[in-house]
N, C-alpha and C positions, 0 to 999 in steps of 0.2 A: 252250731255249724261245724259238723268234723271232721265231712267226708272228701275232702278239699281236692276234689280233680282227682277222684280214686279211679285207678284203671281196674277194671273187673275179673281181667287175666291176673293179675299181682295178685287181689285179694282172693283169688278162687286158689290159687297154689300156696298161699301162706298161713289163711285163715283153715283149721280144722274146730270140730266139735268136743269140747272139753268140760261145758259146764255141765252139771249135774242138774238137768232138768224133771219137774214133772210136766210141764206145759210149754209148748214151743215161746220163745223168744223173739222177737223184731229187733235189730240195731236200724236205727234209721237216720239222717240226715237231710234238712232241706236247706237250702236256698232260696232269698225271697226279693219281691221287689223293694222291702225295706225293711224295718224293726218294730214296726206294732203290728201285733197278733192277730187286733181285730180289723183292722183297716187294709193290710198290705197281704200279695199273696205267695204262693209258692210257685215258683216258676223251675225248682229242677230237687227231685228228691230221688234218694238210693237208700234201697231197703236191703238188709241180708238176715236173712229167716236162718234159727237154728232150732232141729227138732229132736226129741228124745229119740233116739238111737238112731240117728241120721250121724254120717261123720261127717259129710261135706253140706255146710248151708247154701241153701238158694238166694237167687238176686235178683234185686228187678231195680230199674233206675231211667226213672222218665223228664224230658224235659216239656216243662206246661206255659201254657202261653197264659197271662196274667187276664187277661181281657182289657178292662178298660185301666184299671190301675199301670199306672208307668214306673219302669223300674229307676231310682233314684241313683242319684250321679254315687253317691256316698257306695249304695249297696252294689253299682256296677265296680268301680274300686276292689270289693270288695272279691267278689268272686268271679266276676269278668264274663258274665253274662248277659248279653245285650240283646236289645228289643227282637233286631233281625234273627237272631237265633233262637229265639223262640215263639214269633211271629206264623211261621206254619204246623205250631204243635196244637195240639188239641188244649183244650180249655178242662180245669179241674174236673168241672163234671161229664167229660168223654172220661175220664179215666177212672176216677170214686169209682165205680163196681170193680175194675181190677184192682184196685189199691185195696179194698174192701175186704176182696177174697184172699188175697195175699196175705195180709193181717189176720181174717179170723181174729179169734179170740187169745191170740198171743201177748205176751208180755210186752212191753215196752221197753227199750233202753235206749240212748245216745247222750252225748256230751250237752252240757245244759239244757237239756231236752225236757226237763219239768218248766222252765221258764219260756223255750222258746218254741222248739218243734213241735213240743205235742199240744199247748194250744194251739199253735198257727194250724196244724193240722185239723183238731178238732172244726175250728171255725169254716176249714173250706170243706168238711164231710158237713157240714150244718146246711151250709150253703148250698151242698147239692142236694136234699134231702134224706140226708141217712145221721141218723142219734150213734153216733159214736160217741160211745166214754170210757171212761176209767173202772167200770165198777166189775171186781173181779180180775182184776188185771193188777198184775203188777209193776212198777216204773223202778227203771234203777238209772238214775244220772251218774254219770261217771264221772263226773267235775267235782261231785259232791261227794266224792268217796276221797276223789284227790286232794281237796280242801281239807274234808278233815283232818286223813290222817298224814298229811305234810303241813304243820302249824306257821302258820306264817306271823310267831311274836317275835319278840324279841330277841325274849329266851332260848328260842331257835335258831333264830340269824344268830346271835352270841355265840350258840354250840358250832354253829356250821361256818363260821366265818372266821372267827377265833377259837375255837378248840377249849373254850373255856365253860363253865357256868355263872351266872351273874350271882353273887353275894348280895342278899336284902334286897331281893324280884320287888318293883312296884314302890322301892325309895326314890324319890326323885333324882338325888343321886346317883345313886348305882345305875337309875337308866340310861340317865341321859350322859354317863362314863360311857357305860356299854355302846351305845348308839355309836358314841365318836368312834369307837373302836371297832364298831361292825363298820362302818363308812370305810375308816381306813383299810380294813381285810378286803372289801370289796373291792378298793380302787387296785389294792394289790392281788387279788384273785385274776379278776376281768382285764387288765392289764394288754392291752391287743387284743381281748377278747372281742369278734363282734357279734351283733345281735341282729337276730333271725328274725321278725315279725311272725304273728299270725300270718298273716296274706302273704308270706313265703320271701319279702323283702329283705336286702340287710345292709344293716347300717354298723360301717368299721366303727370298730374302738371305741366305742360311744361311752364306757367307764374311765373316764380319765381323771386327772388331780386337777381341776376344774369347775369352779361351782357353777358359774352360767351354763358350762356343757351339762354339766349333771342336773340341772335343772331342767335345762330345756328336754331333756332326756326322759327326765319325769313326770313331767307336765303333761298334760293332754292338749295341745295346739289348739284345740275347738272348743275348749272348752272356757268358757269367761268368767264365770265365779267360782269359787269355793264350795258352794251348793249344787251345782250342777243344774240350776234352773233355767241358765241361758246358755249359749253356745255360739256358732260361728257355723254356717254351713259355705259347700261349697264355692259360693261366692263369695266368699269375708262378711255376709251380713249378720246381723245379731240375729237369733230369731229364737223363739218359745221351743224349750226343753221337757214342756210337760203340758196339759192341762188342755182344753178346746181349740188354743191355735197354737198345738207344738209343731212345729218346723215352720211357721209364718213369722213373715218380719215384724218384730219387736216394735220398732220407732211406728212402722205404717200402723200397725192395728192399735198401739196404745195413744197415739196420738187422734184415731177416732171414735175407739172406746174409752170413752173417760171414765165410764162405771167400771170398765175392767183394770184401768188403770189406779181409780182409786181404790180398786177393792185390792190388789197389791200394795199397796201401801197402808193399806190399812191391817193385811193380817201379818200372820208370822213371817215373811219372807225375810231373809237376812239385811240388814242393812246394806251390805255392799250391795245385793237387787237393786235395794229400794234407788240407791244412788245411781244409778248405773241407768236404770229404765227413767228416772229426772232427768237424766245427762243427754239419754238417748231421745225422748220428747221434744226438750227444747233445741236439741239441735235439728231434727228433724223440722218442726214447724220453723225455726228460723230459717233453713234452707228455702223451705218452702214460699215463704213470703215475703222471700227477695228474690225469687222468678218472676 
């Protein structure tokens, strides 16, 4: 998701044609009623087409009405898209044959766009009847250029934080010196510095000489294990992070699926799960059977 409330007048006067094509290219962006690929849909995408000896790319940017899927409290948050505003647009398939032609047989690229838009995409041209793929096409993530080549070890924070390189990489030792000393460049870097979220938020000074602030800082709020198999959604309930009932209440479904409950407990899930979904059962049925 990278096109974050792009205005079309900006990018038509900033963006020009640079790369060295033989096949037109697509940047594209969606926004969706949620985070699974196959289930949730698109409700507002922006495409900008660049083609060999074109200077200026074309645009096109639709907002689509989900149909029966509702957009989730989490993903409105997010990009501030609601029901009523997309309520009198057209449904994915009024629009799949212009998305279709626009695209052609052009390359692919956007920001996590291997993980997220160009399934989510594929899935709603599936749905309207059109075999959209990958084959012959090229995809370029641009997260994934950034990830690489900005290394997020140690090693790195050490060079960029302290001005140093770490002596015996990968001694226990020397890392966990280094650590303390990337912590403290940080706290002195960021120092008044605040922080800008994704979703355009920001939160002062948040690197302070404070370890509960710098926890809380680093932590994920929603998130309840280690594992990231449970969570916390917009209501403070526990509820599934993965598997047949991800985003369903934890204590309700495991307290009447006992076969799903025990099959948790029986495979690999981390101890603290296993603890945690005990916790949440028995408190759940004691509530219960003292109404």
């Amino acid at each position: 998701m990278l096109l974050k409330k792009l205005k079309k007048t900006e990018s038509k006067i900033m963006l020009k044609n640079t790369f060295e094509l033989n096949k037109d290219i697509v940047f594209f962006d969606v926004e969706a009623t949620g985070l699974n690929v196959v289930k949730d849909r698109i409700i507002q995408i922006a495409l900008i087409k660049f083609e060999s000896g074109k200077e200026e790319p074309s645009y096109k940017e639709l907002l689509i009405n989900p149909g029966p899927v509702l957009i989730s409290e989490e993903a409105f948050n997010v990009h501030g898209i609601s029901p009523a505003m997309v309520a009198n647009k057209p449904t994915f398939d009024k629009v799949a044959q212009e998305l279709w032609d626009f695209i052609g047989d052009a390359d692919l690229a956007g920001y996590n766009s291997d993980r997220f838009d160009i399934p989510l995409l594929m899935e709603e041209f599936a749905r309207a009847g059109f075999n959209f793929h990958l084959d012959n096409r090229s995809t370029v993530d641009v997260q994934k250029i950034f990830y690489k080549m900005e290394p997020r070890t140690l090693s790195a924070a050490y060079k960029l934080y302290c001005d140093k390189n770490i002596d015996n990489a990968h001694d226990a030792m020397a890392d966990v010196s280094a650590t303390v000393e990337v912590l403290q460049g940080q706290i002195r870097r960021y120092k008044g510095v605040d922080f800008v979220d994704g979703d355009g938020f920001s939160h002062p000074d948040p690197i302070t000489n404070n370890v509960e602030k710098l926890s809380k800082f680093t932590n994920d709020s929603r998130t309840v294990d280690v594992t990231q198999r449970l969570k916390y959604n917009h209501k403070g309930e526990i509820v599934f992070n993965f598997g047949k009932y991800i985003g369903k209440n934890a204590a309700e479904i495991l307290s009447k699926d006992k076969q799903y409950y025990n099959w948790i407990l029986d495979k690999d899930f981390s101890v603290q799960v296993k603890q945690i979904i005990k916790k949440l059962v028995k408190d759940y049925e004691k509530g219960n059977s003292s109404d």
